[in-house]
C-alpha positions in Angstrom: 95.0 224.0 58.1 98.5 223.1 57.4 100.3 225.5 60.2 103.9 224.5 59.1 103.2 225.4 55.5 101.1 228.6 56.8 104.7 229.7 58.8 107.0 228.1 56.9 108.2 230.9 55.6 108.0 233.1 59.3 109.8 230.0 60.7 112.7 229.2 58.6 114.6 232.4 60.0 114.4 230.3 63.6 114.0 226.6 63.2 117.8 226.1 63.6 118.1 228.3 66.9 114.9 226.4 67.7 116.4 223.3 67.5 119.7 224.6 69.2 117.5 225.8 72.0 115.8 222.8 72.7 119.0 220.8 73.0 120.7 223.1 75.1 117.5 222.2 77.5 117.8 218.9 77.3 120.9 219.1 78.6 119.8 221.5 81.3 117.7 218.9 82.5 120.0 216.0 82.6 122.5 218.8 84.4 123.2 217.7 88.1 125.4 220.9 88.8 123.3 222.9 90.0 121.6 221.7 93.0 118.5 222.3 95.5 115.4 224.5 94.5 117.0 226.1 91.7 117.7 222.4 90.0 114.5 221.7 90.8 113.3 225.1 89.1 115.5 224.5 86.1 113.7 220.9 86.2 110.3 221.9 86.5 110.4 224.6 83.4 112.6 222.7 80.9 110.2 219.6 81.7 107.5 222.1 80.5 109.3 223.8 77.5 109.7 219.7 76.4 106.0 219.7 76.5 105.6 222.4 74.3 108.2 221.0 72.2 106.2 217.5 72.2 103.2 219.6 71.1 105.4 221.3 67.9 106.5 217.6 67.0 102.9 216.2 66.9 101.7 219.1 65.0 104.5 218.5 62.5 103.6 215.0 61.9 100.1 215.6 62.2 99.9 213.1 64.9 97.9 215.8 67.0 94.7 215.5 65.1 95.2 211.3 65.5 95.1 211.5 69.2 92.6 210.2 70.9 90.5 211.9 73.5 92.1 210.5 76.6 95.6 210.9 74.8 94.9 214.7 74.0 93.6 215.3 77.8 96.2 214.1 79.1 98.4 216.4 77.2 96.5 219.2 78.3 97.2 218.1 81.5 100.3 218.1 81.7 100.7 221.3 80.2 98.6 223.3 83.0 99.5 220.8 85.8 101.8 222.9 88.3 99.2 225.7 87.7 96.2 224.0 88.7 94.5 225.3 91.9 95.7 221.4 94.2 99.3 222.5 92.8 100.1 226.0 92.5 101.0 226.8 95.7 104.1 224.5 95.0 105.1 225.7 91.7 107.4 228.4 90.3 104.8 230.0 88.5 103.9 231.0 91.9 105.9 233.7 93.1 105.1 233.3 96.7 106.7 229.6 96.1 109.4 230.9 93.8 110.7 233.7 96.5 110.3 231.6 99.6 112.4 228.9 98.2 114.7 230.9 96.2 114.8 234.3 97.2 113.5 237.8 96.5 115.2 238.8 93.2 116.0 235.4 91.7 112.2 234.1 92.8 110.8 237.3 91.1 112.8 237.0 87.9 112.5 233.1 87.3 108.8 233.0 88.1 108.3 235.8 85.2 110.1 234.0 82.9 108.6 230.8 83.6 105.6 232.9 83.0 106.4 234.0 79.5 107.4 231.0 78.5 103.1 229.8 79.5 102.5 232.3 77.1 103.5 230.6 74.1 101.2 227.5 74.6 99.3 228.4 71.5 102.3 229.4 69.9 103.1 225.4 70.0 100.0 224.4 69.2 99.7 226.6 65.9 103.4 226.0 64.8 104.2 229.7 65.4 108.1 228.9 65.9 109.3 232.2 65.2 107.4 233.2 68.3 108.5 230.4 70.4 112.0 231.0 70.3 112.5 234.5 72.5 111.6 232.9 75.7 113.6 229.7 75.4 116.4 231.4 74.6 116.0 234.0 77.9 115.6 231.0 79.7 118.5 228.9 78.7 120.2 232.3 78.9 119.8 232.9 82.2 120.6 228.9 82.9 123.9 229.5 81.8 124.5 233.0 83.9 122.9 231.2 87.7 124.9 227.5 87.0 127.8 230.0 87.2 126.9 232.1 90.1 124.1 231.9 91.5 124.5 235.4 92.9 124.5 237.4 89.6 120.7 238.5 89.5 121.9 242.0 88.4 123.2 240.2 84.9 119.9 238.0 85.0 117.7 241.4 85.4 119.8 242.5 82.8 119.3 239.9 80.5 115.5 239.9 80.7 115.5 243.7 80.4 117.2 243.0 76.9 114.7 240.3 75.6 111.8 242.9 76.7 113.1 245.2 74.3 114.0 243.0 71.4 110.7 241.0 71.4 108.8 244.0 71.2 109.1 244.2 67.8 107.6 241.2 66.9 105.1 241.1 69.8 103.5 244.7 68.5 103.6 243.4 65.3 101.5 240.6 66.3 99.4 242.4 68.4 98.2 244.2 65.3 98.2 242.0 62.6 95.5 240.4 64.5 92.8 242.9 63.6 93.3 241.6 60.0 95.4 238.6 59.2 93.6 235.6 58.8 96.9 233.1 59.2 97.3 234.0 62.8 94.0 233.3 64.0 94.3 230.0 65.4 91.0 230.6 67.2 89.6 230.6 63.9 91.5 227.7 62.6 89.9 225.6 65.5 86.1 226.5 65.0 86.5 226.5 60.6 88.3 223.3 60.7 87.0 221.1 63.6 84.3 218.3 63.9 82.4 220.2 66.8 80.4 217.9 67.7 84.2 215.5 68.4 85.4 216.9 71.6 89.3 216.6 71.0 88.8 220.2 69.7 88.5 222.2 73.5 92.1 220.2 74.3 94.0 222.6 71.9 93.4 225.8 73.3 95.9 227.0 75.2 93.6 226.4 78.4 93.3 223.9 80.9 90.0 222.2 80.1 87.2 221.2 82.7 84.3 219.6 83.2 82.9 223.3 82.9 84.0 224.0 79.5 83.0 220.5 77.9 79.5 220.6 79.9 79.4 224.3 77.3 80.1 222.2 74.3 77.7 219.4 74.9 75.2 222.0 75.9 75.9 223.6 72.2 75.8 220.6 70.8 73.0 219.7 71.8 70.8 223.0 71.1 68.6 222.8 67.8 69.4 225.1 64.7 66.5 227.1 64.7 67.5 228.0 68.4 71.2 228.7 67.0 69.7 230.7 63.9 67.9 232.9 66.3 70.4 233.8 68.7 73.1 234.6 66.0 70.4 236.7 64.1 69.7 238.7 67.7 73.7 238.9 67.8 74.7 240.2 64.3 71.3 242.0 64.0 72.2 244.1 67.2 75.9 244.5 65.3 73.9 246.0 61.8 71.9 248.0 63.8 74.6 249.2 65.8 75.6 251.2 62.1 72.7 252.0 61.0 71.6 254.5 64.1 75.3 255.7 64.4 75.0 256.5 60.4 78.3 254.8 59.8 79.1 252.9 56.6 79.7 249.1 57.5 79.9 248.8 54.1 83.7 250.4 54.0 84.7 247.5 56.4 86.2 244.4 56.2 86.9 242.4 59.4 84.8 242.0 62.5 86.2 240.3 65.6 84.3 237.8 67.0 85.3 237.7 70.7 83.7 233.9 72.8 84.3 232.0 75.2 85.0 227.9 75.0 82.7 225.9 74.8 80.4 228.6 72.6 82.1 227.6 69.4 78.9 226.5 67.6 77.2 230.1 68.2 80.5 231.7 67.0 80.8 229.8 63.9 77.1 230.2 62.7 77.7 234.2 63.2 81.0 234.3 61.2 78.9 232.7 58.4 76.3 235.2 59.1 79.0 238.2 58.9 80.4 236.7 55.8 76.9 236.9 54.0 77.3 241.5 54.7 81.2 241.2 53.2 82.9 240.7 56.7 85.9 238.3 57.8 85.5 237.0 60.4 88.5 236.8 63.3 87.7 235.2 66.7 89.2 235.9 70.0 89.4 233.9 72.6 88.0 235.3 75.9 90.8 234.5 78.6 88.9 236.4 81.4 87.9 233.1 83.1 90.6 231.2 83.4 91.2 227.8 85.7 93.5 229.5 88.1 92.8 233.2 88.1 95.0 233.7 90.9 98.0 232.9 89.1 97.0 235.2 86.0 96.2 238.1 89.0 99.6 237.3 90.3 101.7 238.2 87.8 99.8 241.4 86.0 102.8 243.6 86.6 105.7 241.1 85.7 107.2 244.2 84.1 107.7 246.3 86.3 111.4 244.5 86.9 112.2 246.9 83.2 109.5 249.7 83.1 111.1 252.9 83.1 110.3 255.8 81.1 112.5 254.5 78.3 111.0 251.3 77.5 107.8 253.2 77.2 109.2 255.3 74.5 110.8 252.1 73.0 107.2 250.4 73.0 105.5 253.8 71.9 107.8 254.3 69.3 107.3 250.5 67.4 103.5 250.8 68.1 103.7 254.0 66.0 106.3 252.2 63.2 104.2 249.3 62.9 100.5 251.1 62.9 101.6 253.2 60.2 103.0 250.2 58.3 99.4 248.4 58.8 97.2 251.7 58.3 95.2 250.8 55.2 94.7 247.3 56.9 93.7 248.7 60.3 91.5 251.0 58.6 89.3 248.3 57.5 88.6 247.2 61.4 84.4 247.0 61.7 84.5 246.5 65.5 84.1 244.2 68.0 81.0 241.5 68.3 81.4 240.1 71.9 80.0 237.1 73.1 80.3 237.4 77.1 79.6 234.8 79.8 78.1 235.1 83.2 78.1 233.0 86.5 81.5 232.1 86.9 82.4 231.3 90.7 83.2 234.8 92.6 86.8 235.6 92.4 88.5 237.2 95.4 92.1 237.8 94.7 94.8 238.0 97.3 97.6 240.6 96.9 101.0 239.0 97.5 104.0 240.7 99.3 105.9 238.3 96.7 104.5 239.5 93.3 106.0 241.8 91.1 104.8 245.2 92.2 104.5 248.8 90.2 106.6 251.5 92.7 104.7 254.7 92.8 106.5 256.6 90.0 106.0 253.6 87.7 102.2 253.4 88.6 102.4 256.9 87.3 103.9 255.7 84.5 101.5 253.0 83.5 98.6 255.1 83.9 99.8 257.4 81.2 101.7 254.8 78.7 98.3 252.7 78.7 96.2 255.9 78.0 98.8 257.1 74.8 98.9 253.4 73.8 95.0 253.3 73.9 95.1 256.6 71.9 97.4 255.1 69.4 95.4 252.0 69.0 92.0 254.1 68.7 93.3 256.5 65.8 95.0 253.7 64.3 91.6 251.5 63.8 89.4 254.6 62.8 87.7 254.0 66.3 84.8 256.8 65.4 84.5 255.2 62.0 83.2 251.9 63.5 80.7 250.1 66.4 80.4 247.2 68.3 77.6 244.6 70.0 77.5 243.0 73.0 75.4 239.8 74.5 75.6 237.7 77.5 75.0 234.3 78.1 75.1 231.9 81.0 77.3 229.1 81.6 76.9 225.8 83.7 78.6 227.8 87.0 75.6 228.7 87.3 74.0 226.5 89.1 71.5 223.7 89.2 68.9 225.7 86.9 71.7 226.4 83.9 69.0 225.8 81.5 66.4 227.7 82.5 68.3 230.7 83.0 69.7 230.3 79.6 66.2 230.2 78.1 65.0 233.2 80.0 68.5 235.0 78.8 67.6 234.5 75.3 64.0 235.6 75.7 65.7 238.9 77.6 68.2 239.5 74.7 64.9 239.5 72.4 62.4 241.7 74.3 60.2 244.1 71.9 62.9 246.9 70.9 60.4 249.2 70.0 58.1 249.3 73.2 61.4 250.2 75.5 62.0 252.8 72.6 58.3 254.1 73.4 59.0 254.4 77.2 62.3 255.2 78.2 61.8 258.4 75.2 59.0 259.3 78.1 62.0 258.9 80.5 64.1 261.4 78.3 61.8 264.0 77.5 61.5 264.4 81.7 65.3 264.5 81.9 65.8 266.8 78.4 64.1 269.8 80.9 66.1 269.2 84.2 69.4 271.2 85.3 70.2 268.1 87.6 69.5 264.5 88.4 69.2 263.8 92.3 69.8 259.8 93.1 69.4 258.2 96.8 69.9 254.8 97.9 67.3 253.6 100.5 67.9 250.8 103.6 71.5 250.2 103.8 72.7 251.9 100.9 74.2 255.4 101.5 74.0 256.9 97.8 73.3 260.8 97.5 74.3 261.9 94.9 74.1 265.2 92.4 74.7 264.8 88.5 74.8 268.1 86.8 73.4 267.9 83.3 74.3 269.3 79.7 72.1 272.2 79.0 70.1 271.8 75.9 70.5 275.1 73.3 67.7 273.7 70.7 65.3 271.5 72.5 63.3 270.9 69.0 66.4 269.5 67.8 68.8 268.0 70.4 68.7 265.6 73.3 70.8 265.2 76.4 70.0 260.9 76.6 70.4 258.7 74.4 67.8 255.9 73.8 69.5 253.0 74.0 68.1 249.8 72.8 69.3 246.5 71.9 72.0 247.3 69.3 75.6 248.0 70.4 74.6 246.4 74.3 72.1 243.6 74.3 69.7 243.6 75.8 67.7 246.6 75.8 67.1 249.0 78.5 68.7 252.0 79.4 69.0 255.5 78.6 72.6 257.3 79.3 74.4 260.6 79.1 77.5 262.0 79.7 77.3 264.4 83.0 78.7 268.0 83.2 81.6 267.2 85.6 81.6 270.7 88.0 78.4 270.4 90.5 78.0 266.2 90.3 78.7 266.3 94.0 78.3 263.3 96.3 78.6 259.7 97.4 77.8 256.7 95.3 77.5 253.7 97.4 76.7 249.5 96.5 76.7 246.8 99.6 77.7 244.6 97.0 78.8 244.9 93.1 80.8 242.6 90.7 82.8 244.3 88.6 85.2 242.9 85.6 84.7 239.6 87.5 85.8 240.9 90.8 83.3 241.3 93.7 83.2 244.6 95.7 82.4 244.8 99.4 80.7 248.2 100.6 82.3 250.0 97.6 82.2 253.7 97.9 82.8 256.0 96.0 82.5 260.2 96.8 82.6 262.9 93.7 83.5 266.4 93.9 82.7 268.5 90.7 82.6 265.2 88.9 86.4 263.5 89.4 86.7 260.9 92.5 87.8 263.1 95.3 87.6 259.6 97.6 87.2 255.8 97.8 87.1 252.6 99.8 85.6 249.0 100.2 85.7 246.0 102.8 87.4 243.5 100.6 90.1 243.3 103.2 91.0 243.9 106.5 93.7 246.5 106.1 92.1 250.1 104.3 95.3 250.4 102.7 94.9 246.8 101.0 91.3 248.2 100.0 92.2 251.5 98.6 94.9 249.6 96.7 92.5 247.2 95.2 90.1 250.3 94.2 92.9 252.4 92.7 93.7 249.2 90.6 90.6 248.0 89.2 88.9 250.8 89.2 91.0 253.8 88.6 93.5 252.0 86.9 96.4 253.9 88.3 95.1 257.0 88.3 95.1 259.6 90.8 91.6 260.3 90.2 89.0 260.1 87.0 86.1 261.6 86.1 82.2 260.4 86.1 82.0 259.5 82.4 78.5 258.3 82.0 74.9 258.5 83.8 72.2 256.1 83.4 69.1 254.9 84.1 68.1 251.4 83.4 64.7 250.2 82.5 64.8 246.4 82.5 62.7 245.5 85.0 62.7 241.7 83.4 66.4 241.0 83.8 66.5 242.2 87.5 63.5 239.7 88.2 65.2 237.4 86.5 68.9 237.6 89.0 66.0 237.9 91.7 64.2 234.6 90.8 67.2 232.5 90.4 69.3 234.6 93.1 71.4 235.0 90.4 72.0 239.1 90.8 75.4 239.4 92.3 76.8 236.8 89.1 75.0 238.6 86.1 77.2 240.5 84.2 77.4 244.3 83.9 75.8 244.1 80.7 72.6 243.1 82.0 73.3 244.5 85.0 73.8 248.0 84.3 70.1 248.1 82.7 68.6 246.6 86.9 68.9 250.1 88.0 71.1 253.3 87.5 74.3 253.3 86.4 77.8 255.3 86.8 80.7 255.2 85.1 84.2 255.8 86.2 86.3 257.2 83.5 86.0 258.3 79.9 82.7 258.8 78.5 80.5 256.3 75.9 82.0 258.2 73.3 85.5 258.4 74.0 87.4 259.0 70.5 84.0 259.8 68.8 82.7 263.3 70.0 82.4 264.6 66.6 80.7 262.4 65.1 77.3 263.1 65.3 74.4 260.7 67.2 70.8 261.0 67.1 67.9 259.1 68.8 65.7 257.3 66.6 63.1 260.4 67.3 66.1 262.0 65.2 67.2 264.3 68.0 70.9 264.6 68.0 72.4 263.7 71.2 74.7 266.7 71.9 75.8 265.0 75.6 79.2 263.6 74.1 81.7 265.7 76.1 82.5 266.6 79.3 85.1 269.1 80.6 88.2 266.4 80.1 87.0 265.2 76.7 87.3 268.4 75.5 90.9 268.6 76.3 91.6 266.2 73.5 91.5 269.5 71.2 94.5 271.4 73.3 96.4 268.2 75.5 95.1 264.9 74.4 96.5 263.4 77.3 94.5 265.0 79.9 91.4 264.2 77.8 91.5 260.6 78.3 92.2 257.7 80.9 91.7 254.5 79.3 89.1 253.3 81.4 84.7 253.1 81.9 83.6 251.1 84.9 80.0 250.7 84.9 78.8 250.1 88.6 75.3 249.6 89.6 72.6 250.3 92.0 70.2 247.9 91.9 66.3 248.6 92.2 65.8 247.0 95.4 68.7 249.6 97.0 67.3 252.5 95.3 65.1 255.3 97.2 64.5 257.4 94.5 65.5 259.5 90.9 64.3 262.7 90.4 65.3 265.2 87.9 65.1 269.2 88.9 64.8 271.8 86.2 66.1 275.4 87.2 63.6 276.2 88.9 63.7 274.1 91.3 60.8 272.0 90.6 60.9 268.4 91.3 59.6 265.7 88.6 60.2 261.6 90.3 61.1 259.0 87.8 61.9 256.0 90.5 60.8 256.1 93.7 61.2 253.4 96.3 62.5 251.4 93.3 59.4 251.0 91.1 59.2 253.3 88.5 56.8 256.3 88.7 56.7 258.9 86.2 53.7 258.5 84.0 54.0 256.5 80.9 56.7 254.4 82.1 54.2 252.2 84.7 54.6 249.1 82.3 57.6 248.4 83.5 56.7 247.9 87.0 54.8 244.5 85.6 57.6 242.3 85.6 57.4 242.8 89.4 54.3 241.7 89.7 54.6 238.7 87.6 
């Protein structure tokens, strides 16, 4: 793909401020005026902004698909060099570094605009100019304010305030167009376009590039075609089915996007031909979750709270609008997501800096209800009850020594016999369609005891309270789920240990009263504040409290021998992991946006469990309905003392007890245990 004839048109409106831009940084560079760390500041980012400029110039002479393989890693290099782990603590993408050498206000600024200027390392690499040019410009900007005085950090604030709000614009318009508009996928450009089985592709991401990531590729590369066919048959099967049993019409859609990690490009480009073949385009996204240096990502998550006030959240509300209205017909055509996740990446423990950017309480506020409008924007705007997703995991080389053998046993889980889970966790439902409550107890050291109050069935014959879920929208198969009645779930969910969006939890604890988080800690760190802080982050995103959005029970019994026989439990992913025991979720239920549209089991029982009493606020005050958030977290078997569901009255009927299932008709999956 020819990306300056794909943006020439984009990028004639900037090429000439481009060009300016990059001048006026050469001469920042060669500029001796300004002296100590903030020369060497200046030095360290305009050296970088030249490397993105060296990237531009090879792919406008096409010199970048010419380089060799030690030529092209060594440009990756020395774009991600002052970020890598051995060098990040003296960098000025580090805010501890950038403050202690340069102050509170000026290290806080220059590291975030240092930072947005990373950001546009695909923009280089894809010729995106016009998108290139905002950040260069703040940054010579602000050059030419500090070689002046380097006191006035009220006009540098300033000035980045004012490029927040003029890129918005563009940067909402990109964020959209992405749903649909082939040009701008670059991710898609790399795995249409490249000789995968020639390396030099992984270099051009905008990612540093280990020996992680090409040990992936060669792994890929290596796999035979049949075993390719069958895992992107389980994949976009699971996506088809996914339609059918929510009697949607896939056939009104046009794009699916095809979310994978590096090194998985193989997989991804088999299943876009696949998704071709039932009339959808293909767009791929690049999973950033794990990235070299994740402290350095975790670092500077609120950047913007140096301009977010109640304004700028208008300002941003106000474009998303704008824009989504101008894309509507093309945002209608959205199928859903088709992840491709990854599992048994080293344990990430971040540390909270003093010197980051921090969210003051009234801005916290703030957040937590500009991302829950955006995320109502977004869902209307994509006709979010109009499509579905799918889901599947797969292990990478972090794993350990026996990589390959958990990989096979992952693709054997991700294929287990659909219809015989059907068969018993329906047993499971019919005990839980005739109980008022579900009582759940963790055994040894896990303190769980805990009430869930269920939806009370008007038309037994006809309705259901759980849904059967089996390997369709989440691979594999294995669970069944509801959403609790929120007044009477009372009591204390507790895991010793639980890994959540690839952060580990320490003691995690969690206490409900009438179904909303009444309180929370962990032992992540010493100080309790430090650990109710991390909690009210990651998993109540802000919030003062949310509700219990989802109750399950999972049934397979395989995957949790699995993490057992590899001591692989605390790295496999939530997807899998939610199905090794019962499950909670923290925050809007599984079918946030979609309540009126109607589910049914495949026994063709509707499930009627779709709301609970802050859903239903969506028909008087949408924004008390929703909270932007579901956090699955997990009680394994082996910490689990017992599930029994009471009808009204009173009468007990056990499900799990002492981990091992016991209700009758469900004994078969107590055989993986044995094995």
């Amino acid at each position: 793909m020819n990306f300056v004839e794909l943006f020439k048109k984009e990028n004639s409106k900037f090429l000439k401020e481009y060009e300016e831009c990059i001048e006026k940084v050469q001469l920042i560079k060669d500029d001796k005026s300004v002296e100590g760390q903030l020369r060497n500041y200046f030095l360290e980012v305009s050296d970088f902004i030249l490397n993105l400029k060296r990237i531009t110039d090879n792919v406008e002479s096409g010199d970048i698909e010419k380089m060799s393989l030690e030529e092209i890693k060594d440009l990756n290099k020395d774009i991600f060099k002052d970020i890598l782990l051995e060098n990040y603590d003296m960098s000025f993408a580090n805010p501890s570094f950038a403050v202690s050498t340069l102050g509170k206000e000026c290290g806080e600024a220059l590291s975030l605009i240092y930072t947005k200027l990373r950001d546009r390392i695909e923009d280089a690499f894809s010729y995106k100019i016009f998108n290139m040019v905002s950040p260069i410009k703040l940054f010579v900007n602000v050059y030419e304010v500090l070689s002046k005085d380097e006191k006035s950090l009220e006009e540098v604030k300033s000035i980045i305030t004012k490029d927040a709000y003029d890129e918005d614009s563009l940067k909402t318009e990109l964020y959209l167009r992405r749903y649909f508009d082939t040009s701008l996928n670059y991710s898609g450009h790399i795995i249409k376009n490249s000789d995968l089985n020639d390396l030099r592709y992984l270099y051009k991401y905008d990612s540093y590039i280990t020996e992680r990531e090409v040990k992936i590729a060669e792994f890929f590369k290596n796999l035979s075609q049949k075993k390719i066919d069958d895992m992107v048959n389980t994949y976009v099967s699971g996506y088809v089915r996914g339609y059918e049993l929510a009697k949607l019409d896939l056939k009104s859609k046009k794009y699916v996007n095809i979310y994978y990690s590096i090194g998985f490009e193989r997989m991804a480009k088999y299943a876009g031909i696949e998704f071709e073949k039932i009339g959808l385009t293909p767009i791929y996204t690049l999973y950033q979750e794990y990235f070299t240096n994740r402290q350095y990502k975790y670092d500077h998550r609120y950047d913007y709270g140096i301009y977010f006030t109640d304004e700028y959240t208008q300002m941003r509300m106000k474009n998303l609008k704008e824009i989504s209205e101008k894309y509507s017909d093309e945002l209608g055509l959205y199928a859903g997501p088709a992840a491709i996740e990854t599992f048994g990446e080293e344990t990430f423990e971040p540390k909270n800096k003093e010197e980051a950017i921090s969210l003051t309480k009234e801005q916290l506020k703030l957040d937590s209800k500009f991302k829950r409008e955006f995320g109502i924007t977004i869902s209307k705007a994509l006709k979010r009850s109009e499509t579905s997703f799918t889901i599947i995991a797969y292990p990478t080389p972090d794993i350990g020594e026996d990589f390959e053998a958990i990989f096979n046993e992952t693709v054997k889980l991700n294929n287990l016999d659909n219809k015989l889970y059907a068969e018993i966790q329906q047993t499971i439902i019919d005990a839980l369609d005739k109980g008022d409550y579900v009582h759940v107890l963790g055994m040894g050291e896990n303190k769980t005891d805990l009430k869930v109050n269920l939806y009370k069935l008007k038309d037994p014959e006809k309705e259901t309270i759980f849904e059967n879920c089996t390997a369709d929208v989440n691979i594999p198969v294995g669970e069944v789920f509801t959403s609790p009645v929120l007044k009477d779930t009372n009591g204390k969910l507790h895991v010793t240990e639980v890994f959540l969006n690839g952060l580990q939890y320490k003691d995690l604890e969690i206490d409900l009263k009438d179904g909303m988080i009444d309180k929370y800690t962990c032992k992540n760190f010493d100080k309790e504040e430090d650990n109710l802080k991390f909690v009210k982050e990651n998993i109540l995103f802000n919030h003062e409290t949310v509700p219990i959005g989802e109750f399950a029970i999972g049934t397979n019994t395989t995957a949790y021998v699995m993490g057992q026989k590899y001591n692989i439990q605390g790295k496999l992913p939530i997807l899998i992991a939610e199905k090794t025991g019962p499950h909670f979720a923290m925050g809007d239920t599984c079918y946030s946006m979609s309540e009126d549209h109607k589910v049914y089991n495949p026994n063709g029982k509707e499930i009627v469990a779709r709301d609970n009493e802050c859903s239903i606020l969506r028909k008087t005050d949408m924004e008390k309905a929703y909270f932007n958030c579901h956090t699955d977290i997990t009680i394994p078997y082996d910490e689990l003392g017992e599930i029994s569901v009471y009808n009204k009255k009173g009468e007990k009927t056990v499900i799990i007890k002492d981990g091992r299932f016991v209700l009758p008709g469900t004994e078969k999956l107590n055989e993986a245990f044995e094995k």
